[in-house]
N, C-alpha and C positions, 0 to 999 in steps of 0.2 A: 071719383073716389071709389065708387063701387066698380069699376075695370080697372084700376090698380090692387084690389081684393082681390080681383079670381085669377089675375097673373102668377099673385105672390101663392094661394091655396095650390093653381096648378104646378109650380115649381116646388111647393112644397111636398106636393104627391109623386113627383117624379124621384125625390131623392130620397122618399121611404120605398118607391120600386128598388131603387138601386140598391138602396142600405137591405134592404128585408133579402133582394137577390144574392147579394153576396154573404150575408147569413147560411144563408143555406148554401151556396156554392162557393166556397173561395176560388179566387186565382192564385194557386201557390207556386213560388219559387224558389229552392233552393239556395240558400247561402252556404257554402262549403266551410271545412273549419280550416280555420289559418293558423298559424304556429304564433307565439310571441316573439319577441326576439329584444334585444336592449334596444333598440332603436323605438319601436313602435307595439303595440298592444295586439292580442290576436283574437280569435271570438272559435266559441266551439260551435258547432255546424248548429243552423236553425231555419226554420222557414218565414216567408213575411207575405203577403197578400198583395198582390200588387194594383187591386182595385181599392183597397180602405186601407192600407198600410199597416195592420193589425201583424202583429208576429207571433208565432206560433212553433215549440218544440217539436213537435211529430207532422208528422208529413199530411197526416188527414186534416189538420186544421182544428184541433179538437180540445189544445193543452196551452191553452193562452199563455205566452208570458210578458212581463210587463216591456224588459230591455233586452234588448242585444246580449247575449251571455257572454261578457269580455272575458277574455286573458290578459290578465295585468302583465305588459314588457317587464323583460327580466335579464340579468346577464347570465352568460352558458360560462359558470367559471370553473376553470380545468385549474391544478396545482403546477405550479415549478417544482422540483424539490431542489434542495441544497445539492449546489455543485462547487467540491473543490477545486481550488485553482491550481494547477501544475506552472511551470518555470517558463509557458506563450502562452497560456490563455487563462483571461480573467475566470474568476470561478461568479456563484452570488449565493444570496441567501433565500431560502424559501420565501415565493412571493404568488401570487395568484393573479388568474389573465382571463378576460374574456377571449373566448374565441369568435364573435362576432365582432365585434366593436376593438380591439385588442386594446382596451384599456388594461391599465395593470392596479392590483390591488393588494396592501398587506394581508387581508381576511377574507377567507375561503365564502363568507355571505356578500363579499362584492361594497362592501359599506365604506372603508376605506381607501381614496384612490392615491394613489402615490404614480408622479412624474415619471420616475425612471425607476430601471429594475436595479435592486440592491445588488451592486457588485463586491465580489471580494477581490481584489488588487492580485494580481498573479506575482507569485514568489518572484523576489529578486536576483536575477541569476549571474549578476555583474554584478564584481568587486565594489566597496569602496573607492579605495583605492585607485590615481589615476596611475596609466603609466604612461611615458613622453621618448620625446626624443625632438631634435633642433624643428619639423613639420608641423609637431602638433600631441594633442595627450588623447587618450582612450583608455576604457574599462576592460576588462576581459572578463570572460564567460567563464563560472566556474564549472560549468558544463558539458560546455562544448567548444568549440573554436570561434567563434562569434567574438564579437567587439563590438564598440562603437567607438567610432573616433570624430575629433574635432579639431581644431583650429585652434591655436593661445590666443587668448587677450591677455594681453601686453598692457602691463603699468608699470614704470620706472625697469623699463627690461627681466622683471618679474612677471609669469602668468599669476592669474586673480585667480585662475579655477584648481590648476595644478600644481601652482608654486614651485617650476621651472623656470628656472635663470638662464640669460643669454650667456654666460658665461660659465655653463656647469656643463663637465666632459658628458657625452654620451657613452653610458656604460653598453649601451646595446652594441652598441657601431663598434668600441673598443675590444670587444671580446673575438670578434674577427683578425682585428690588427696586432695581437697578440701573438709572439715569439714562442714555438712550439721544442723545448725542448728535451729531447729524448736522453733520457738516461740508461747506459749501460752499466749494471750492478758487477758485470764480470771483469771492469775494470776498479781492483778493489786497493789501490794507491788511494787512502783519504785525501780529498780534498774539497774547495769551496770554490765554486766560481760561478759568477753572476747570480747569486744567492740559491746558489744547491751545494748541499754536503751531503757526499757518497762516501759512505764505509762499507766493510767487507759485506755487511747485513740490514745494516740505516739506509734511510735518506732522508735528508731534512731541507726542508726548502724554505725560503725568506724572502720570495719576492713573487710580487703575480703573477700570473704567468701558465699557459698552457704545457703541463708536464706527460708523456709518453712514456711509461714502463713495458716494457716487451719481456717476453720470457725470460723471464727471472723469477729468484729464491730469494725471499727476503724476509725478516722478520716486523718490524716497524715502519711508518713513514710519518714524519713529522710536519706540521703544517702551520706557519710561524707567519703567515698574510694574508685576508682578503685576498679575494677575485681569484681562484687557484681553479683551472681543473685539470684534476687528476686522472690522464687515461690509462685503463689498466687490459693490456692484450697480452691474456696467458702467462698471468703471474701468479706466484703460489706467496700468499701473504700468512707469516705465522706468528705476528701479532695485531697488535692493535693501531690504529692510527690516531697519532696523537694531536693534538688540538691546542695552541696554546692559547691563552685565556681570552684575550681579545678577538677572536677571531668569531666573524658570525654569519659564514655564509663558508660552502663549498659545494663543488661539482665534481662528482666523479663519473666518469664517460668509460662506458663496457665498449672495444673497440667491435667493430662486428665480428662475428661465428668465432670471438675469442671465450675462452672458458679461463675462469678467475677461478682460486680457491681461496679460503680464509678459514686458518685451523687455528683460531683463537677465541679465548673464550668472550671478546668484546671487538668488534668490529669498528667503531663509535659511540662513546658516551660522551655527550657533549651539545650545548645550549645553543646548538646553531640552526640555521637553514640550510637543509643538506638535501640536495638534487641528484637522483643515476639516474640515467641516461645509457642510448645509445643498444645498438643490435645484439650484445654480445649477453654473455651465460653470467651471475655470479652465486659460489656456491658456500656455504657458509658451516661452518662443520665446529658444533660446540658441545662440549658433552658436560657442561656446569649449567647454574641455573642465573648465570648472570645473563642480564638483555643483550643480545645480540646487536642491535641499532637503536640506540637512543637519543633523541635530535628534540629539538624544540617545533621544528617540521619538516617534513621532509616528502617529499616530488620524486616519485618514480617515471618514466616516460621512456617506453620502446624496450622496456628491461625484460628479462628472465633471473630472478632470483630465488634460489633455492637454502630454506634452512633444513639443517636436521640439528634436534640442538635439543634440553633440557629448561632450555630459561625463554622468558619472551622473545620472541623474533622480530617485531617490531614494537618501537613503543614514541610515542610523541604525543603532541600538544595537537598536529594536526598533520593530518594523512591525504595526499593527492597521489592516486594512482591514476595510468592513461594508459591504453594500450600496451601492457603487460602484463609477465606471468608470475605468479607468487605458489610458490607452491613450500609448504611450514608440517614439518614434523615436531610435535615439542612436549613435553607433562607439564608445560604453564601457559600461559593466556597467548594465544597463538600472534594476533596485535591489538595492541591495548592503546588507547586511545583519548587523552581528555579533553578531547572538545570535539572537531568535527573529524570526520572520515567520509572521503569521495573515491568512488571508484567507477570508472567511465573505460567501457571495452576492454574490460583485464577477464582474463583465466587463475583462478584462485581453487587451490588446494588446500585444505588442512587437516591437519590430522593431528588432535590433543589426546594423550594419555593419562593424564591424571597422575603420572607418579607412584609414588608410594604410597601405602594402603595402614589404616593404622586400626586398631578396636577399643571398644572401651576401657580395655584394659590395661592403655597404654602402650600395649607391646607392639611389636608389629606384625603383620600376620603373614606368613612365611609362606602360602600354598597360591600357588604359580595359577592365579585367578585372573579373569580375561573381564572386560566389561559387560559381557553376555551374561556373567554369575550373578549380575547385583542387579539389583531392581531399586528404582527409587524409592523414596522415604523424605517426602516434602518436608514433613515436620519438626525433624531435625536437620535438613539438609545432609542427609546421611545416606548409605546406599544398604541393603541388607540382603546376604548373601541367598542363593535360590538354591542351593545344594543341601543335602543333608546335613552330614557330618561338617560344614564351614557355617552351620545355620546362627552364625551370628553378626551383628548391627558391625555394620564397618564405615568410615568414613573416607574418603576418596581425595587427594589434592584437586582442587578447584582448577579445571583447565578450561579456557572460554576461546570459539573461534574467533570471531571480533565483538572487542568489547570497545566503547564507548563511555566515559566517564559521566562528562559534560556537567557536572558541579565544579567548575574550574576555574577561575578568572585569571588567573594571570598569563604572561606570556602567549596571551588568543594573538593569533595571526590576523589582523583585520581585513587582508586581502579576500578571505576564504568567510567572505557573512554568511551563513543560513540567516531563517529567522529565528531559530534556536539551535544548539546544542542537536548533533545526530549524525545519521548515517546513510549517504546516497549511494546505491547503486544502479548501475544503467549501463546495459549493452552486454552485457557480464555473464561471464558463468564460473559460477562457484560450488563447489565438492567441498562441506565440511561435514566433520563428526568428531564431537566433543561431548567430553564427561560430564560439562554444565552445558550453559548455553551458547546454540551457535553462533545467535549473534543478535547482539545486546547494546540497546542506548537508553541507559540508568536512567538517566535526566532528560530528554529529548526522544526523536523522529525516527523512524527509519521508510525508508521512500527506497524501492524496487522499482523500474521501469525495463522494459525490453530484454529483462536477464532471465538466465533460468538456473536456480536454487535448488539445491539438492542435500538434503539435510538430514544427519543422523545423529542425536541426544541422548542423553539421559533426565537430560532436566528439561529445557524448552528450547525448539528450535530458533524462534524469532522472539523477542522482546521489544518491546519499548514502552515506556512510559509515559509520552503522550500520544500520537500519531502513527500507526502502520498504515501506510498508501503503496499502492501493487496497482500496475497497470500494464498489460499485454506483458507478462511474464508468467512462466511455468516454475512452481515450487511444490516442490515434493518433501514432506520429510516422513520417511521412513518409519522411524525409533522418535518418539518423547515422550517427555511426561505433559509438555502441553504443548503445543505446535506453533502457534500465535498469538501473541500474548500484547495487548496495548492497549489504552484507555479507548479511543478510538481506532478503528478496522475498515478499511473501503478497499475493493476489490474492485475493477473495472476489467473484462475482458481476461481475465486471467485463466491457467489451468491451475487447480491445485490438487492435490493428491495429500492429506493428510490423518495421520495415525500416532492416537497420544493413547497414553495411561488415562490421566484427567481428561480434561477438558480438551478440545482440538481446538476450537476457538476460541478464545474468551475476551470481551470486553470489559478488562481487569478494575478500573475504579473510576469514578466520579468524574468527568469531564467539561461539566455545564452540560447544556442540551446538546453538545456533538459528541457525548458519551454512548455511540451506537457503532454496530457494525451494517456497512453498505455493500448490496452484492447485486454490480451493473456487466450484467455481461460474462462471459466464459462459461468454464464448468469446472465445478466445485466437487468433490467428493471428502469429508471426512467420518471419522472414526474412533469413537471412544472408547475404551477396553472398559472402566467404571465409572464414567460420568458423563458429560454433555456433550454432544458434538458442536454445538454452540452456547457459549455462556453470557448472556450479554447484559448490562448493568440498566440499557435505557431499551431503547426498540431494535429489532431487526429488521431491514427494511430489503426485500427480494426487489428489484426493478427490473430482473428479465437475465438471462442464461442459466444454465441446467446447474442446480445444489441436490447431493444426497447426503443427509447426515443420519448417521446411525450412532444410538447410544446402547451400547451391547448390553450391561446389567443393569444397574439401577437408576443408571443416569437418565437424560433428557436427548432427544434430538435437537430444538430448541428451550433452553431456559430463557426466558427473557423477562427481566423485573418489567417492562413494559409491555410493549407488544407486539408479535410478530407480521407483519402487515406486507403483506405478497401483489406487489403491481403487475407481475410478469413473469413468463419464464416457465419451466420445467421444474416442480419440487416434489421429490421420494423422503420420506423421513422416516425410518421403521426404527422404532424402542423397544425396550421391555415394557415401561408404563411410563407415561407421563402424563403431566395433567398443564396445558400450555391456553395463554390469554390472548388469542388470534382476532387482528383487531376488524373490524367490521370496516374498516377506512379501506380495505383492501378491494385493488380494481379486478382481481382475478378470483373466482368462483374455488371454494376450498374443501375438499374431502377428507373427514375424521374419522377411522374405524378404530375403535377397541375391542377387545376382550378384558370382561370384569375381572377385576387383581385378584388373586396373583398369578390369575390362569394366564400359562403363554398359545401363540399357536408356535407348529412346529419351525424350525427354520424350513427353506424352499422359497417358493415363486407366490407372487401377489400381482392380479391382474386385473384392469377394469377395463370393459367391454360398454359400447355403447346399445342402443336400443336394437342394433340391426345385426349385432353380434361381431361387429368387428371391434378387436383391439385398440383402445384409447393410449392405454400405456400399462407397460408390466415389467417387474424388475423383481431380481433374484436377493434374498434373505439368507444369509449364513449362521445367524442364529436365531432363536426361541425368541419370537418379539410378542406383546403383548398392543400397540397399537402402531400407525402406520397414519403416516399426513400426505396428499395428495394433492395438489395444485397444479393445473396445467390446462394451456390455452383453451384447447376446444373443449371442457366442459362446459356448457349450457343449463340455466334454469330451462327446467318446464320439460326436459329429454328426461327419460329413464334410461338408467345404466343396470351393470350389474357386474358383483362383486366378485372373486374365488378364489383363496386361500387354500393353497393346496388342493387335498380332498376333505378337508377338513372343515370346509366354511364357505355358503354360497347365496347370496341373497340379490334380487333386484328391488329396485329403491326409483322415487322419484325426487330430480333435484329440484327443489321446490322454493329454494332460498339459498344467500351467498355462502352462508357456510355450512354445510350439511352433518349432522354426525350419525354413525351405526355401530350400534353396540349387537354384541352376541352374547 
């Protein structure tokens, strides 16, 4: 008993040596600090004893603490934003993603997980509509030459999908096998044979059939069947072609390097599907204010058509251009339009006068005034003369480059679906200048792709009332009163060059949450004589290429009932004053200088230099601004810059936080 006491006393005095030793001396080791991540927990740097296992914050051993100092795992969640879908690739909806774990989440705290990323379904770019022949049926592209075709399934010798009969002719294949008869008007013994009737100045035809006019004078031609096309090489037609009532399709084929004339005041009025074609020139010469071609729809392809003329030049239910040239002289709506308009690789000219000029007074106003004299006057839709002695309110005939109705329902061609009512162009270059606007979808879309727009107003150069979409296209317009105008606005990659009275852009009204305008890519410049260079109803959202907007007097560079919120890119904004709600979401670092209202500085150059003296970025002012927004990549928290306005204004400053402001 007593030699199992002095074992246990000696063992006890060994581990007060030890314990009392390492009191006074730890053995410490560094634990380094490790990041979290969603996977696993991280811990901020600490020390621990590696003889008594006691942990300790400071490296002398001196600052006990009880645990491990964790970092609770966490998700690194970056944003999606909304992307719209174009005509091959799905778009989706703002969703949020780790970027470690690539989990995906509807909310930016990572709390809700969702399966897959919210897609938007990319625009339908194939008809309804199937079309067939004895092999098989397919869709067409109403955009490009694409298809897809298939195979019939056959039930009782009807297909299920196409409703193609074994026993129903092929109109495709038929139009080949078709008897090409060529009419000579210089034999002018009336007669009828195999259903044509030529007179001295007629001709009337009653049977399908591929008809050839060759240089000839004629005034009429009559067209009394289905399946007819009419080739016209180097005819001079001095009236109208007539249509009789049942008739609901024609083809008229411009022979190649042949030149057409038509000195009548109607070309076609009439409720069909009307297709030109073909290499050749048609010239159209009308000095009344009747429409020139009026069709239920009508397909241009491979054409060159020229109006000069006082009335609509084109007018339909639905408009397919392809690889032609339209070039329109008119004082009314250059093509007018109630439901959709496509135009895929054409050359487009127009040019709207407005007509007659009238005053309050009822009279009319006699002094030989050009559109350069009038200034707009939104609020009566009026123009008011700029000259002295003419110094009065005048109203102008309403002449619009392409208009678009699209409040329409009847007679819609179902071949030609949008998702709504509007106006595509793609591949395109178009030259308008009109006394309204250039070009306008009342009720729907207007979609730009790969064209380049050149535009000159009095009222607004682009409209629409739900959707403006621009991608890798260059538009300019010159002269407006507002430049682009639609409820929503997305710019991808674009050049634009814009100059209005009002507003240059504006996010015109309510749209649900995609009531913003979005600017990915390109380079922007616009320009407001008295108000906003941007007006926008919900946010603006910058994700990256060069914007400068200038609002020359009292306007705004950005207005936005939301908030302006900058991911990327190059942004110059110089105003007279504004006062703008810059939203703190923004991934790029923001510079705010003003001067106190209503002092301006001078116009001239505004530069910002970084710490070491060299140029960050600097851009020339043409008039009196009173502040100036700066956003661009390499500015850094924690650098100092420094300012210089002219000779007039010069300050260094440290950027301290995302969005910095300096007043003088």
């Amino acid at each position: 008993m007593v030699r199992k006491h002095k074992i246990f006393v000696f063992v006890l005095f060994l581990l007060m040596l030890v314990c009392s030793a390492c009191h006074e001396n730890h053995s410490l080791i560094k634990i380094d600090y490790k990041p979290a991540n969603c996977i696993e927990d991280g811990n901020y740097e600490y020390y621990k004893c590696k003889d008594c296992g006691k942990i300790y914050s400071d490296a002398s051993g001196k600052v006990e603490i009880e645990s491990v100092p964790i970092i609770k795992a966490n998700h690194e969640i970056v944003k999606v934003p909304n992307k719209y879908p174009s005509y091959y690739e799905d778009g989706n909806y703002e969703y949020y993603k780790c970027n470690i774990c690539n989990k995906l989440f509807s909310d930016e705290k990572g709390e809700n997980e969702i399966e897959n990323i919210p897609i938007i379904s990319k625009k339908n770019r194939f008809t309804d509509t199937y079309f067939y022949n004895d092999n098989g049926h397919w869709k067409k592209s109403i955009i490009d030459d694409d298809f897809t075709e298939e195979t019939h399934v056959f039930e009782d010798d009807c297909c299920k999908i196409c409703g193609y009969k074994k026993d129903r002719p092929n109109k495709l294949s038929m139009e080949f096998l078709r008897k090409r008869f060529y009419l000579d008007i210089n034999d002018i013994e009336p007669k009828k044979t195999s259903g044509i009737k030529i007179s001295s100045d007629n001709i009337e035809i009653y049977e399908s059939g591929t008809y050839v006019i060759s240089d000839s004078n004629i005034n009429t031609v009559f067209v009394g069947s289905n399946d007819i096309i009419l080739v016209l090489d180097n005819v001079v037609l001095n009236g109208s072609i007539l249509i009789n009532d049942d008739i609901n399709d024609l083809k008229i084929c411009l022979e190649d390097d042949s030149v057409n004339v038509i000195n009548a005041e109607s070309l076609l009025d009439a409720r069909i599907n009307l297709t030109i074609f073909g290499k050749g020139k048609l010239k159209l010469n009308n000095n009344s204010y009747q429409d020139n071609i009026s069709c239920e729809r009508i397909n241009i392809v491979d054409s060159d058509i020229e109006f000069d003329t006082k009335g609509i030049g084109i007018k339909a239910d639905v408009l397919v251009s392809k690889h032609s040239k339209l070039s329109i002289v008119t004082e009314s709506d250059a093509i007018y339009i109630r439901d959709k308009a496509l135009f895929s690789d054409c050359s487009i000219d127009i040019k709207t006068s407005g007509g007659y000029v009238s005053n309050t007074d009822e009279n009319m106003l006699k002094y030989n005034l050009t559109q350069s004299d009038y200034i707009y006057r939104k609020a009566e839709d009026s123009y008011g003369s700029s000259i002295g002695k003419y110094n009065e309110y005048a109203s102008i005939r309403k002449s619009r480059g392409i208009f678009v109705e699209g409040d329409y329902d009847s007679f819609i061609d179902k071949s030609l679906e949008f998702v709504e009512s509007g106006i595509i162009i793609q591949d395109s270059i178009l030259d308008i200048e009109a006394n309204e606007d250039c070009i306008f979808s009342e009720y729907g879309f207007v979609d730009i792709t790969n064209s380049k727009v050149n535009l000159t107003s009095l009222s607004n150069g682009i409209r629409a009332s739900t959707i403006f979409n621009s991608e890798q296209s260059e538009i300019i317009v010159t002269h407006s009163y507002e430049a682009i105008e639609a409820a929503h606005i997305q710019f991808k990659n674009d050049i634009v060059n814009a100059n209005s009275i009002d507003d240059s852009i504006e996010s015109s009204s309510d749209y649900g949450k995609e009531s913003n305008v979005i600017i990915d890519g390109g380079h922007i410049e616009v320009v407001s004589i008295r108000d906003d260079g941007f007006d926008v109803v919900n946010n603006l959202y910058i994700i990256d290429g060069y914007v400068k907007s200038s609002g020359i007097y009292e306007g705004e560079s950005f207005d936005c009932d939301g908030c302006l919120i900058i991911d990327g890119g190059t942004i110059i904004a110089p105003t007279h004053h504004t006062v703008i709600n810059i939203s703190e979401e923004s991934k790029q670092n923001i510079l705010f200088v003003n001067k106190d209202y209503p002092k301006t500085w001078n116009s001239g150059k505004f530069t910002l230099y970084d710490e070491s003296g060299k140029e960050v970025v600097s851009t020339d002012i043409d008039f009196e601004f009173g502040n100036v927004i700066i956003s661009i990549e390499n500015i850094e928290i924690g650098k100092y810059y420094l300012i210089r306005i002219n000779d007039e204004f010069e300050k260094g400053f440290l950027f301290d936080k995302k969005i910095v402001r300096i007043s003088e």
